[in-house]
C-alpha positions in Angstrom: -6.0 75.8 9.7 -7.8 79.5 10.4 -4.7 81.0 10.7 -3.4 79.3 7.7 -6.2 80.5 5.5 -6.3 84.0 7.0 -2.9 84.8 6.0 -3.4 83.3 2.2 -6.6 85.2 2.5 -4.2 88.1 2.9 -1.7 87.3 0.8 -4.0 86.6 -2.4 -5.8 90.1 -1.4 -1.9 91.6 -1.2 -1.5 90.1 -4.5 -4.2 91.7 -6.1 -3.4 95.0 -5.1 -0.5 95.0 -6.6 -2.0 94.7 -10.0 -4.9 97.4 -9.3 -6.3 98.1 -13.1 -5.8 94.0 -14.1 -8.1 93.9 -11.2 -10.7 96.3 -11.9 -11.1 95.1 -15.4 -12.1 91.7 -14.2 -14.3 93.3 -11.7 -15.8 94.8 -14.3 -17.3 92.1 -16.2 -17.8 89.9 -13.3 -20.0 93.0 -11.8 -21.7 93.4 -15.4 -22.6 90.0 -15.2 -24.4 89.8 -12.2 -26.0 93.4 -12.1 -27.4 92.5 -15.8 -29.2 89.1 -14.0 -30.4 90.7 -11.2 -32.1 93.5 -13.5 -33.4 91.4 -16.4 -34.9 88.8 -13.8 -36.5 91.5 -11.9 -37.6 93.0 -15.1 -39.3 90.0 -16.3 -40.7 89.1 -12.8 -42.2 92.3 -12.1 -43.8 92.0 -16.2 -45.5 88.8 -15.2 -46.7 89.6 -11.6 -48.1 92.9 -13.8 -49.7 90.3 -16.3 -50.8 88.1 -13.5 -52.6 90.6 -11.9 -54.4 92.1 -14.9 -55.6 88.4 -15.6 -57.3 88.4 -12.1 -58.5 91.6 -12.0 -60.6 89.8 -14.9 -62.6 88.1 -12.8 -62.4 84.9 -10.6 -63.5 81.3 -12.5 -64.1 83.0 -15.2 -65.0 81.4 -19.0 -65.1 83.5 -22.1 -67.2 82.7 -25.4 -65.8 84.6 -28.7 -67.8 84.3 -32.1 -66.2 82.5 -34.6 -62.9 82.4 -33.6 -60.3 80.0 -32.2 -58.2 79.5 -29.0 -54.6 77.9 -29.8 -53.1 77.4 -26.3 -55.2 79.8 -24.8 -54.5 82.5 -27.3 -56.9 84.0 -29.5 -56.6 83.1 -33.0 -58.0 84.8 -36.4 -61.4 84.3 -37.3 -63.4 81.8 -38.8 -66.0 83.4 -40.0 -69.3 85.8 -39.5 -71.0 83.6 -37.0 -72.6 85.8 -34.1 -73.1 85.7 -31.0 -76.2 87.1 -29.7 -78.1 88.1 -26.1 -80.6 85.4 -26.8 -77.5 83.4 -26.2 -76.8 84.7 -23.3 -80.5 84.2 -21.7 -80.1 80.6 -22.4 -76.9 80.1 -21.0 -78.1 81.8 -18.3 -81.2 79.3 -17.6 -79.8 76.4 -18.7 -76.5 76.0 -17.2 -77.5 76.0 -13.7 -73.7 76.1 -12.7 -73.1 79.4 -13.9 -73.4 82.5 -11.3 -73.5 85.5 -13.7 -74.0 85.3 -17.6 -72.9 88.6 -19.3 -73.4 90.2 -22.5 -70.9 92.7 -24.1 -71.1 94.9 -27.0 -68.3 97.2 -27.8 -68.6 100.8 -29.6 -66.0 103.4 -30.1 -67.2 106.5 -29.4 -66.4 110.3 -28.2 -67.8 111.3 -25.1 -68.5 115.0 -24.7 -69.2 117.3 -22.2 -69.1 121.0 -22.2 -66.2 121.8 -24.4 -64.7 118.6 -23.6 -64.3 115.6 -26.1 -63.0 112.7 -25.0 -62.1 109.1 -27.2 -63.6 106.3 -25.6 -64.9 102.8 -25.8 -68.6 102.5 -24.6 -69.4 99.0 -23.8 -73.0 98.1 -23.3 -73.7 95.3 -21.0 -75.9 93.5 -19.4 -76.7 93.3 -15.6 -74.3 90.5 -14.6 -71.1 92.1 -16.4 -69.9 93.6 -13.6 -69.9 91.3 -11.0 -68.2 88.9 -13.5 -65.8 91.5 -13.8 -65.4 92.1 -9.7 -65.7 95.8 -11.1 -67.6 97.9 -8.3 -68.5 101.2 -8.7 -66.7 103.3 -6.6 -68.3 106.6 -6.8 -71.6 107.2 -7.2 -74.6 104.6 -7.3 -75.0 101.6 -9.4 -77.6 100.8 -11.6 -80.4 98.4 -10.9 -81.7 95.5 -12.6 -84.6 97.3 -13.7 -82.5 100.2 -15.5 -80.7 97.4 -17.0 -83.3 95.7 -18.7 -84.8 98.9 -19.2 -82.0 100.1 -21.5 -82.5 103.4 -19.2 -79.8 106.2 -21.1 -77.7 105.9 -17.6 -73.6 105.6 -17.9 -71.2 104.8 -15.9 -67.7 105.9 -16.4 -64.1 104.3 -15.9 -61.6 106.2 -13.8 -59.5 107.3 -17.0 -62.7 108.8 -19.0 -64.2 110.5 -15.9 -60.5 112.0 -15.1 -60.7 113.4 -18.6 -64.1 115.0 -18.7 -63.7 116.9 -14.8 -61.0 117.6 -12.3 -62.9 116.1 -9.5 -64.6 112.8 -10.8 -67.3 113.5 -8.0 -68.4 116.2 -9.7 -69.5 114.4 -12.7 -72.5 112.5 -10.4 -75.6 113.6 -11.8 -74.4 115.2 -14.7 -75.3 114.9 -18.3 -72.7 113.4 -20.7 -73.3 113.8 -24.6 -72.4 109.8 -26.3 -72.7 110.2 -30.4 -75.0 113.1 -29.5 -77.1 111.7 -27.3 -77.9 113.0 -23.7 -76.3 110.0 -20.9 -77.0 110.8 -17.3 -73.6 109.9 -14.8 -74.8 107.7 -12.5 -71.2 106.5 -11.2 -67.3 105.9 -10.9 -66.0 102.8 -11.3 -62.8 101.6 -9.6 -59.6 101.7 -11.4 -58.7 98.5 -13.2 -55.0 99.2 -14.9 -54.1 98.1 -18.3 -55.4 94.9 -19.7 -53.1 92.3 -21.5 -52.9 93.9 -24.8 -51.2 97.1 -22.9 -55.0 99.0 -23.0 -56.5 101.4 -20.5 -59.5 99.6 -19.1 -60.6 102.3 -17.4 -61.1 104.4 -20.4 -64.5 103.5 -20.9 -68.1 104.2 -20.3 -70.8 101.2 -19.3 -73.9 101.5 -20.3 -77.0 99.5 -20.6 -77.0 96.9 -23.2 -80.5 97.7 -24.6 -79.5 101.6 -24.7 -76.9 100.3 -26.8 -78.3 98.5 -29.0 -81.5 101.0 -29.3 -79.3 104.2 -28.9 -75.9 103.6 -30.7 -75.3 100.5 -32.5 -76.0 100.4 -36.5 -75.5 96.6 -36.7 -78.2 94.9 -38.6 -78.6 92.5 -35.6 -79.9 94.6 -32.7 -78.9 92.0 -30.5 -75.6 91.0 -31.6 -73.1 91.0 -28.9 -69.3 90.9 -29.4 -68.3 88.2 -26.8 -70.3 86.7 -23.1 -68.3 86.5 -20.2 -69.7 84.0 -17.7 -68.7 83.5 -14.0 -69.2 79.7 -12.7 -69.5 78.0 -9.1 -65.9 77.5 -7.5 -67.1 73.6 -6.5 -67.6 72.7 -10.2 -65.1 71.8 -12.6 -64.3 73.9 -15.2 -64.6 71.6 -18.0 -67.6 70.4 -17.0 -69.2 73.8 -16.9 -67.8 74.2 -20.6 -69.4 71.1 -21.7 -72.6 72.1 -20.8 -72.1 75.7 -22.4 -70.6 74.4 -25.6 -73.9 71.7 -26.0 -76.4 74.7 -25.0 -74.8 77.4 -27.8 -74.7 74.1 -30.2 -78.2 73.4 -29.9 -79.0 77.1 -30.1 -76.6 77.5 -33.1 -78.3 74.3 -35.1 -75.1 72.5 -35.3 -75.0 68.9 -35.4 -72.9 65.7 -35.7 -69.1 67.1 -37.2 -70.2 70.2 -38.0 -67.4 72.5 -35.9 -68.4 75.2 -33.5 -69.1 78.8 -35.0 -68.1 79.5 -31.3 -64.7 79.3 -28.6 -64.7 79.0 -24.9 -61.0 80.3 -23.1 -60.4 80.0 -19.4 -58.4 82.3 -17.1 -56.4 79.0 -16.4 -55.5 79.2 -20.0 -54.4 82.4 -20.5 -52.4 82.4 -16.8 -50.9 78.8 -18.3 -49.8 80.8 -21.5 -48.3 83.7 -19.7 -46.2 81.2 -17.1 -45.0 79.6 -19.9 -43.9 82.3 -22.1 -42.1 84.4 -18.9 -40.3 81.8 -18.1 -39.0 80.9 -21.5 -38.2 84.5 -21.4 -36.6 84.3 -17.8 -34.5 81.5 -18.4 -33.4 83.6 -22.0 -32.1 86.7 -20.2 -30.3 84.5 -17.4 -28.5 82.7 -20.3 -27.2 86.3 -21.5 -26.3 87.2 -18.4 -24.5 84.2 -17.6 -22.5 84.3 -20.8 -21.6 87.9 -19.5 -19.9 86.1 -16.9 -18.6 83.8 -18.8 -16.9 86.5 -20.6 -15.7 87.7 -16.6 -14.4 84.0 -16.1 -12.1 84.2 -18.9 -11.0 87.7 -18.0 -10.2 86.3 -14.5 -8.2 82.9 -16.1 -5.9 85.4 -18.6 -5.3 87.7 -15.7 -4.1 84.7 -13.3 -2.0 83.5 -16.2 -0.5 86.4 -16.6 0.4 86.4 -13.0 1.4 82.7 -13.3 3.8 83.2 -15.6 5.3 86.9 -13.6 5.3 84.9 -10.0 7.7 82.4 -11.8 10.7 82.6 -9.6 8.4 83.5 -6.5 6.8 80.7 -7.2 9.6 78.3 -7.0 10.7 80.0 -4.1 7.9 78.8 -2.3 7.9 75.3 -3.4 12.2 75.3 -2.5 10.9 76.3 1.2 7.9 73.8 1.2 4.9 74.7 -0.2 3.2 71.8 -1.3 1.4 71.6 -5.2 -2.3 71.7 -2.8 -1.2 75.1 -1.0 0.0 76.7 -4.5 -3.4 75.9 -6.2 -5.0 77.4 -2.9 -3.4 80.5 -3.3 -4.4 80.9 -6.7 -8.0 79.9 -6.1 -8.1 82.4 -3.4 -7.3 85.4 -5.8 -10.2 84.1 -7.9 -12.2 83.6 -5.4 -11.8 87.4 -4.1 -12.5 88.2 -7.7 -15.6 86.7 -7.5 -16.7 88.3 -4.2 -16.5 91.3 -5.1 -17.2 91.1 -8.2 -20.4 90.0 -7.1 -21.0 92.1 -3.9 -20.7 95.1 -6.7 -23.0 93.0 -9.3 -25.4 93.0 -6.2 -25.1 97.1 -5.4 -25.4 98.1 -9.2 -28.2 95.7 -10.1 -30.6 96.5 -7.2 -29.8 100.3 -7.9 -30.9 99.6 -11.8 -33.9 97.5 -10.8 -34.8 100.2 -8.1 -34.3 103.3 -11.0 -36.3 101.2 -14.2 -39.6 101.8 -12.7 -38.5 105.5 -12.4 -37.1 106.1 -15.8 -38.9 103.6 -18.2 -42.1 103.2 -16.0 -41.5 98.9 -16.5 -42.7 97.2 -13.1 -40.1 95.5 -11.2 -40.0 93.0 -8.8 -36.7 92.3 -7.1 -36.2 88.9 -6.0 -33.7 87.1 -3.7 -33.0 83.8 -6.1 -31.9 86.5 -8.8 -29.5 87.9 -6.3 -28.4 84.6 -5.6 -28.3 83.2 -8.8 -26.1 86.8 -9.7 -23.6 86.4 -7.2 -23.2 82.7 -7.2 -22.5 83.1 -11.2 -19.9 85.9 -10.1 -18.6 83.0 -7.0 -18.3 79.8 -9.6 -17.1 82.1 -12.9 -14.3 83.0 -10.4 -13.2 79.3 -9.5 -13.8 77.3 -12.4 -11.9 79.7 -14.5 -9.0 80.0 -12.3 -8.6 76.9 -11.8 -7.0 76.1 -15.1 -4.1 78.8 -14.0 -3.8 77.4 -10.4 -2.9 73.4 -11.8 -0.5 74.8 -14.4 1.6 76.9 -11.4 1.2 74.1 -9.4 2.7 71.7 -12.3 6.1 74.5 -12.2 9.0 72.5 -11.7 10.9 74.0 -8.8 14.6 73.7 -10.3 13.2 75.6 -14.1 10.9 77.7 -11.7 13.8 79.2 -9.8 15.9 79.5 -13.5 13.2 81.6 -15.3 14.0 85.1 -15.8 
């Protein structure tokens, strides 16, 4: 039976020579097809590993409160209105949810940091003492502040990798130094670590930290000196989510005077949430770009059924050669099958090449992460494999139907 096979192997590969360019141009879309799944999959992989990391590097069991606003799936909404948010929410939070391991405050102001001849755009965020240990954001250079300097709303910064790269060549250098925010003097007491882009596509490390009192005092122009823009809180692993949110949502309820039906002027999201949203949307996507690839080799199946039709109808005589001789109807739809079956190895053993060559050159040229997995190749070259049979099937049955007498006739 080996020996059999080898020599139809050879044959159909025999076969297929002959007919060089019919060849190639089935190659060709069979190859497109399963270099444009293996890229598009590694694409989108790569985007939400990306996305899954910048969720994390938000902070373990974290829960986020937003004024006024609401979550729809774990997505941000539009606003509902002015209701605020302020520290003296975050101080009861913080001693009446005993679940809760850090309570932070954040108030974001766009502002130019200079120093020397050096102006550069930044977002200083004033916070309060837990904020970075909610974040898992350590300071990698430099000291951090303590919870006196905190409190104290001492005119201390610390600066993200991006804003500290701007303003000196050697981010060490900026320890100690004196950093001018809307004209007032900041003493550099630190480095933070590099965090990477956020969801939205931002720099997070173009910022400077900086107490929330010196803020408030310092900076802000808001009307409520202790308005804050949202609280990030951390929670014990060993309690429930939900429960942790229940208590939040009666505390800031209570605090906010609302009662019976009256709706929150507040919203609570989850890092499950927004790591539920993002499986669901990249695999919608996934699923979308294997769909266009696979019509791609769709397209390469129907190449491969003209092309063995074509050869169906030139093999004619040869044809009923073989079945005058013996060949039974089963060994002339194997021959066939085999030609489509080559068609679809290599076909796919190309798809393979050129695909991890694109997915290894889109980080270099567009900058895109990529992460190259082996059920992409799989799924590429078993599209290539089953585009090849099914297809050439159709062509295989009608040879094998050839009557042998009209078979032998046909010129």
């Amino acid at each position: 039976m080996a020996a059999v096979l080898s020599v139809a192997l050879a044959d159909a590969w025999r076969t297929l020579m002959r007919h060089r360019l019919r060849s190639a141009l089935c190659l060709l879309s069979l190859l497109f097809g399963t270099s444009l799944i293996i890229v598009i999959v590694s694409v989108v992989e790569g985007a939400g590993a990306s996305v899954r990391a910048q969720v994390r590097s938000m902070g373990d069991h974290v829960i986020t409160v937003l004024p006024g606003a609401m979550w729809v799936g774990g997505v941000r909404g539009r606003p509902l209105g002015p209701d605020r948010l302020t520290m003296g929410d975050v101080l009861g939070l913080r001693q009446e949810v005993p679940a809760l391991t850090e309570v932070c405050g954040i108030r974001q102001i766009p502002a130019h940091v200079v120093r020397g001849h050096l102006n550069w755009p930044t977002f200083v965020i004033g916070i309060s003492s837990g904020c970075l240990a909610v974040r898992q954001w350590p300071v990698e250079i430099g000291e951090p502040i303590d919870p006196a300097e905190w409190s104290g709303g001492a005119a201390i910064a610390l600066l993200g990798r991006t804003t500290a790269e701007a303003l000196a060549e050697n981010a060490e250098d900026l320890i100690g130094q004196t950093v001018l925010i809307r004209g007032i003097p900041f003493n550099v007491r630190g480095i933070l670590a590099a965090k990477g882009d956020d969801l939205d596509g931002d720099d997070q490390d173009n910022v400077a930290m900086i107490p929330f009192a010196a803020a408030t005092a310092r900076l802000a122009k808001s009307r409520v000196a202790d308005a804050v823009d949202w609280i990030v809180v951390s929670r014990q692993e060993d309690v429930p989510a939900p429960e942790v949110m229940a208590e939040m949502r009666a505390v800031l309820r209570e605090r906010h005077g609302l009662v019976d039906a009256m709706p929150d002027t507040f919203t609570m999201g989850t890092q499950s949430e927004l790591e539920a949203v993002q499986r669901r949307v990249y695999g919608t996507v996934t699923w979308l770009m294997i769909s266009l690839g696979g019509l791609s080799l769709v397209v390469g199946g129907i190449g491969v059924m003209n092309m063995l039709l074509v050869s169906v109808r030139e093999r004619t005589r040869e044809i009923g050669i073989r079945m005058a001789v013996g060949a039974t109807r089963r060994q002339i739809i194997i021959g066939f099958l085999l030609e489509a079956l080559l068609l679809g190895l290599v076909g796919g053993a190309l798809g393979i090449a050129v695909g991890g060559a694109g997915a290894w050159l889109v980080p270099s040229f567009l900058g895109w992460p990529v992460r190259l997995s082996l059920w992409a190749v799989i799924a590429g070259a078993g599209g290539a494999l089953a585009a090849g049979l099914i297809f050439g099937l159709y062509p295989a049955c009608q040879a094998a139907r050839l009557n042998p007498i009209d078979a032998l006739r046909y010129e």
